[in-house]
Structures are given as C-alpha cells and as structure tokens.
N, C-alpha and C positions, 0 to 999 in steps of 0.2 A: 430382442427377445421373442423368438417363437412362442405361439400359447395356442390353445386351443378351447373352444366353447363345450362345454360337458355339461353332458345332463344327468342329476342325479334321481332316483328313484322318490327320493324323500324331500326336493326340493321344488318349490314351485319354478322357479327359475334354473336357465343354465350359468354355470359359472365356470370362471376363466379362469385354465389351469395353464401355468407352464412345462413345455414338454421336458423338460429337467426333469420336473415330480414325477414324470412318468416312466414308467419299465416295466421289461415283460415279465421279469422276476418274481418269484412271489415276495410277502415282504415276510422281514424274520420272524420266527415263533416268541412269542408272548409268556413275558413271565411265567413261571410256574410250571409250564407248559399248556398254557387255557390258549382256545382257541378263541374265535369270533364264531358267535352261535352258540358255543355252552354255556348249557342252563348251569345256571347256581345257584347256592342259596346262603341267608346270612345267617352263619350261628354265635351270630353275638348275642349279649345280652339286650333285651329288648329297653328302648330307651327315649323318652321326651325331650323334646328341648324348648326352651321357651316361648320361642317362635312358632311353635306348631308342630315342627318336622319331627318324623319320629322313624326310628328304626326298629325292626319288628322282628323279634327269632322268629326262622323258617321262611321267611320271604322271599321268592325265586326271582333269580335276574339273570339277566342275558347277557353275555361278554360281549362289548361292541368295539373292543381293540386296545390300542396301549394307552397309557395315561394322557391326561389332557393338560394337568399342571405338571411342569418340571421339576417340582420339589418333591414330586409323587415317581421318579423315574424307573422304581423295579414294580410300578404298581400295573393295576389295568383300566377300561374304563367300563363299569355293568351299567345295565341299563335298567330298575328296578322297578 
C-alpha cells in the first residue's frame, strides 16, 4: 500500500493517507446543492435538551462537506 504523509491546516500532526483516497477530480456536489463554505442558518424551532445543548432559530453555520454518520446519507455536515 502506497500512502502518503499529509498535512492538514487544522491538524497538529500529519496524517497518513492512502494514494487510493486520493484524485485530481473534484469530489461530487453535496446534497441539495450546498457547497463546502456556505453560510447557513437553522430555521428550526428553537430548542433545549436536557443536557445543555441547545438549538437556537437563526443560528449561522458553515457547510463543512457530506455527512459523517451513514444513517444520515442525503444529509450534510455544518459546522455551527
């Protein structure tokens, strides 16, 4: 297995990709049509949950690519 040491912007370390993962292609467009870097915002209805976390109408977040869980697969992932 070829791999290569990569450096990301946002990681302290470099980490070890296989040249498989990699292409010069772009990758496909993202549900919906959202890009990675479009602002959004949530217009749910504002909400607590027991734990603390809470979801807040009007709250801007940033698309940071395609879903992260598999059960989630026409979804995206924001970054809020």
């Amino acid at each position: 297995r070829t791999a290569v040491a990569m450096r990301f912007a946002h990681n302290q370390l470099p980490r070890v990709c296989y040249l498989r993962n990699l292409t010069r292609d772009p990758p496909p467009p993202l549900p919906g049509g959202f890009a990675p870097d479009d602002l959004v915002y949530y217009n749910g209805s504002s909400y607590s949950f027991d734990n603390g976390d809470v979801l807040i109408f009007g709250e801007r977040g940033t698309v940071v690519g395609p879903p992260t869980l598999a059960s989630h697969a026409e979804g995206l992932t924001v970054l809020f």
